[in-house]
N, C-alpha and C positions, 0 to 999 in steps of 0.2 A: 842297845837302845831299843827301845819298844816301838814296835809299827806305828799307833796311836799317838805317840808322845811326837812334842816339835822339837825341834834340835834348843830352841831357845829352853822349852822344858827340861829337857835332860840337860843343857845344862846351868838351870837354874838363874837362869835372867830373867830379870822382872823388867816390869814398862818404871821408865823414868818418871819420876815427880811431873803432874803436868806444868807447863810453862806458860808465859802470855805468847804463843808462836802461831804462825801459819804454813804447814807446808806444803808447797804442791807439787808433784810429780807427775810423769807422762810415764804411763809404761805398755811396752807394744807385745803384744801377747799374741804368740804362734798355735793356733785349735787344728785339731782334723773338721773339715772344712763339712762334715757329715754330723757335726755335733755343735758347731757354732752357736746355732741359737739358742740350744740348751748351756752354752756355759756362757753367752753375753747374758742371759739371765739370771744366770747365779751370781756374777761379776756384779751387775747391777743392782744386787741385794746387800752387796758389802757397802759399809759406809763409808761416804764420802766419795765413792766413784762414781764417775758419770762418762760414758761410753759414747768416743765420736762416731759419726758415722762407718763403718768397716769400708776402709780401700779395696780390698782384693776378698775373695774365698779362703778361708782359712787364717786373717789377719784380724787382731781387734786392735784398738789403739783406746786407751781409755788414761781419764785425769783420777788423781786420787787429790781430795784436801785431808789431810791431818793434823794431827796438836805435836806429832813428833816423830823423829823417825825410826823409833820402835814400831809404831805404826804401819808406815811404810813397809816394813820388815813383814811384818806380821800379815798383813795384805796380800804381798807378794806370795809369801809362804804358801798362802791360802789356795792363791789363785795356780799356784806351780804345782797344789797336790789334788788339781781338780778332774775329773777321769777328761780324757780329751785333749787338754793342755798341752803341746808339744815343748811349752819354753817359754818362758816371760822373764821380761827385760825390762831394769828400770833403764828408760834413756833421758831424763830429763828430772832434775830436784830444784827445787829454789824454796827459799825458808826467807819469814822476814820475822818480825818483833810486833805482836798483835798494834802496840800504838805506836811503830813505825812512822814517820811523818816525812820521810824524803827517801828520795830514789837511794840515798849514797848509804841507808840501814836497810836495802837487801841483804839476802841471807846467800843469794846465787854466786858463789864463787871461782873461778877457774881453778885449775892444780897449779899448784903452784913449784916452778921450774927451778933446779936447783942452779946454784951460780956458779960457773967455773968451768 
């Protein structure tokens, strides 16, 4: 595989058909704590992220909205091959249906346990 190229590249994965969706995800992203403000800036160039306040030195925690979770993927990717980056983590997804009209058409699901 080529330095340059994304794993989704190489292997030839495309972004899904867009859907009527909404997603949002929280992912908490570990910086050397000497570079921080140069990558909460670059973080805050991609779209759809918007950066809480940072807890600690060297911690960002930022929301993403997306149309899908290709997207998600691709974010992530982005932000993991950023110089500084130590490690980002999605910790939170939840998906609903754009004309969704009640709580019980969230998209947010637990795993679901097997029986037995």
């Amino acid at each position: 595989m080529q330095e340059n190229q994304s794993r989704r590249a190489f292997l030839h994965l495309e972004a899904p058909a867009q859907a009527d969706e909404c997603h949002i995800s929280s992912l908490l992203v570990h910086v050397r704590p000497e570079r921080q403000q140069e990558i909460a800036a670059l973080i805050a160039d991609l779209p759809g992220a918007e950066l809480a306040p940072s807890p600690k030195p060297g911690r960002l925690i930022l929301t993403l909205e997306t149309a899908n979770t290709f997207e998600i993927m691709e974010r992530l990717e982005a932000i993991n091959s950023m110089p500084g980056v130590v490690a980002a983590a999605l910790v939170y997804h939840q998906w609903e249906a754009a004309e969704a009209e009640s709580e019980a058409d969230h998209g947010s699901h637990p795993p679901e346990l097997s029986q037995g």
